[in-house]
C-alpha positions as CSV (number, residue, x, y, z in Angstrom):
1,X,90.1,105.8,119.7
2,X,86.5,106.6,120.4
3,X,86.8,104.2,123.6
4,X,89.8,105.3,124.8
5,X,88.1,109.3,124.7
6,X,85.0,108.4,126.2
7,X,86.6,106.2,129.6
8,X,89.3,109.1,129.7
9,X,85.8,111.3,130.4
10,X,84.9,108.8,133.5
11,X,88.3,108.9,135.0
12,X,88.4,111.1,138.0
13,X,91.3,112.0,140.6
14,X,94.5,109.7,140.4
15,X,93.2,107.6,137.5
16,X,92.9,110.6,135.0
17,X,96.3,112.7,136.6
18,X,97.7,109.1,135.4
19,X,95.6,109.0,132.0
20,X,96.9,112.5,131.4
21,X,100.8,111.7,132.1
22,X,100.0,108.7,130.1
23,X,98.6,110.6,127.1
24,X,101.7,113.0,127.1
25,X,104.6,110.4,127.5
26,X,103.1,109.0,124.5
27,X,105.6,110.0,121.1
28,X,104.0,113.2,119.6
29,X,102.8,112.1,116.0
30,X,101.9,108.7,117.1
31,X,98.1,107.4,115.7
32,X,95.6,107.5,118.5
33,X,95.5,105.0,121.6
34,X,93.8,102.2,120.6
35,X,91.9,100.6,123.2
36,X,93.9,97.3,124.1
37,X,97.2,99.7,124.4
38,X,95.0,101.9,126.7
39,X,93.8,98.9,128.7
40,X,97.0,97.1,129.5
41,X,99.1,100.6,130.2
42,X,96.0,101.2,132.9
43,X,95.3,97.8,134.2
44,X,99.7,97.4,134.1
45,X,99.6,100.4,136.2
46,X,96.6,99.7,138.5
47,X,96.3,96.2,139.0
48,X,99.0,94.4,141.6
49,X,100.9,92.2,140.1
50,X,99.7,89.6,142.5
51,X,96.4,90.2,141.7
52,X,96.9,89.7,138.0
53,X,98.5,86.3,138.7
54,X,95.9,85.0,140.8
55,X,93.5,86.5,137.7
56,X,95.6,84.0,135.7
57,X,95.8,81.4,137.5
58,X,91.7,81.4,137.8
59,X,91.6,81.4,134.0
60,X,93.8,78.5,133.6
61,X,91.8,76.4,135.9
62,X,88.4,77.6,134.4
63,X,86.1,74.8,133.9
64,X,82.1,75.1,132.6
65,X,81.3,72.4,135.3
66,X,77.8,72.7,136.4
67,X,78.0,76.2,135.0
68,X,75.6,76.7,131.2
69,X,77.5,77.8,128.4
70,X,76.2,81.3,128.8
71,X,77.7,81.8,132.5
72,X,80.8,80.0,131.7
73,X,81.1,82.0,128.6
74,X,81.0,85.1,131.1
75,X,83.2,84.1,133.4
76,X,85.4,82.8,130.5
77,X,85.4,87.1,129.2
78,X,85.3,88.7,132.7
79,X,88.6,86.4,133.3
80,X,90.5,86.8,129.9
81,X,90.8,90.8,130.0
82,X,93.7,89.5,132.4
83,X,95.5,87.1,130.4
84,X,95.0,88.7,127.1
85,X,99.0,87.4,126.7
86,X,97.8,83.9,127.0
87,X,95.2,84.3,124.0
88,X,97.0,85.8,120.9
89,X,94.9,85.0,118.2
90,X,91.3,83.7,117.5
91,X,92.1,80.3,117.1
92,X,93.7,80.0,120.8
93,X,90.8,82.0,122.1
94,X,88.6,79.3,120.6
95,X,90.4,76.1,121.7
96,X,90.5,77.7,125.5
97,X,87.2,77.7,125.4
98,X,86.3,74.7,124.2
99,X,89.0,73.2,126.3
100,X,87.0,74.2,129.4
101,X,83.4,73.3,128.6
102,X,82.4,70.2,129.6
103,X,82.3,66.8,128.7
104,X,78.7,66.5,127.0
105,X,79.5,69.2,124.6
106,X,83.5,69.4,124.3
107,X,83.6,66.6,121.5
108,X,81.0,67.8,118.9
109,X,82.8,71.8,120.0
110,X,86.5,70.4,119.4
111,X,85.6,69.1,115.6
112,X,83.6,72.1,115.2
113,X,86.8,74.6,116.5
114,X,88.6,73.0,113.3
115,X,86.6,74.9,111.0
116,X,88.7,77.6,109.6
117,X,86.3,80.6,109.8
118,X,85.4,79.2,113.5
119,X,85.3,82.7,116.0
120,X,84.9,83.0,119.2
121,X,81.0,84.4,118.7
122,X,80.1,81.3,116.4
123,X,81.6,79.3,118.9
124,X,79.7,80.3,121.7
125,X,76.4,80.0,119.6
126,X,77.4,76.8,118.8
127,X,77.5,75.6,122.1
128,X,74.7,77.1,123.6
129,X,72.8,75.4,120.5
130,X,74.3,71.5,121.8
């Protein structure tokens, strides 16, 4: 809620007459925005389509290469805000990531991703650490 209040404060011409339609089509009653339902209306309204594709596409094909973990984590973030679809829950977060990093530390992070209270912040740790 508190995010949702404070970016509607930095939205100026078309972007807040659209945050303000948005905010009233909403069903009266309803619990506050919450941030993700804020983000997707706005970047669903803003963002081409093509642009979101290509966005995609980028992500899939996202490789640490001679990236280190901390810029490939980066790009990894900057990139999934646009394919939040593709990433449901922690655990597929998690395996995307270590799917992409590469070969010198992808073995010892796949057995680690197993671990069943493995996040996407422990993981990164974790690999900046190999």
């Amino acid at each position: 809620m508190e995010g949702v209040e404070l970016a509607s404060y930095h939205l100026k011409g078309v972007a807040y007459s659209w945050f303000e339609m948005w905010e009233e089509s909403r069903e009266e009653g309803s619990p506050p925005a919450r941030w993700s339902e804020f983000t997707n209306a706005f970047m669903d309204h803003f963002l081409p389509t093509e642009t979101k594709a290509a966005y995609a596409t980028e992500f899939e094909s996202l490789k640490q290469g001679s990236m280190n973990v901390w810029e490939y984590h980066m790009e990894f973030v900057r990139l999934s805000k646009y394919v939040i679809h593709m990433l449901p829950a922690m655990e597929a977060r998690v395996r995307r990531f270590v799917q992409g990093l590469s070969p010198l530390v992808i073995n010892e992070a796949a057995t680690t991703a197993l671990n069943f209270d493995m996040n996407y912040g422990k993981m990164m740790a974790f690999t900046q650490a190999t």
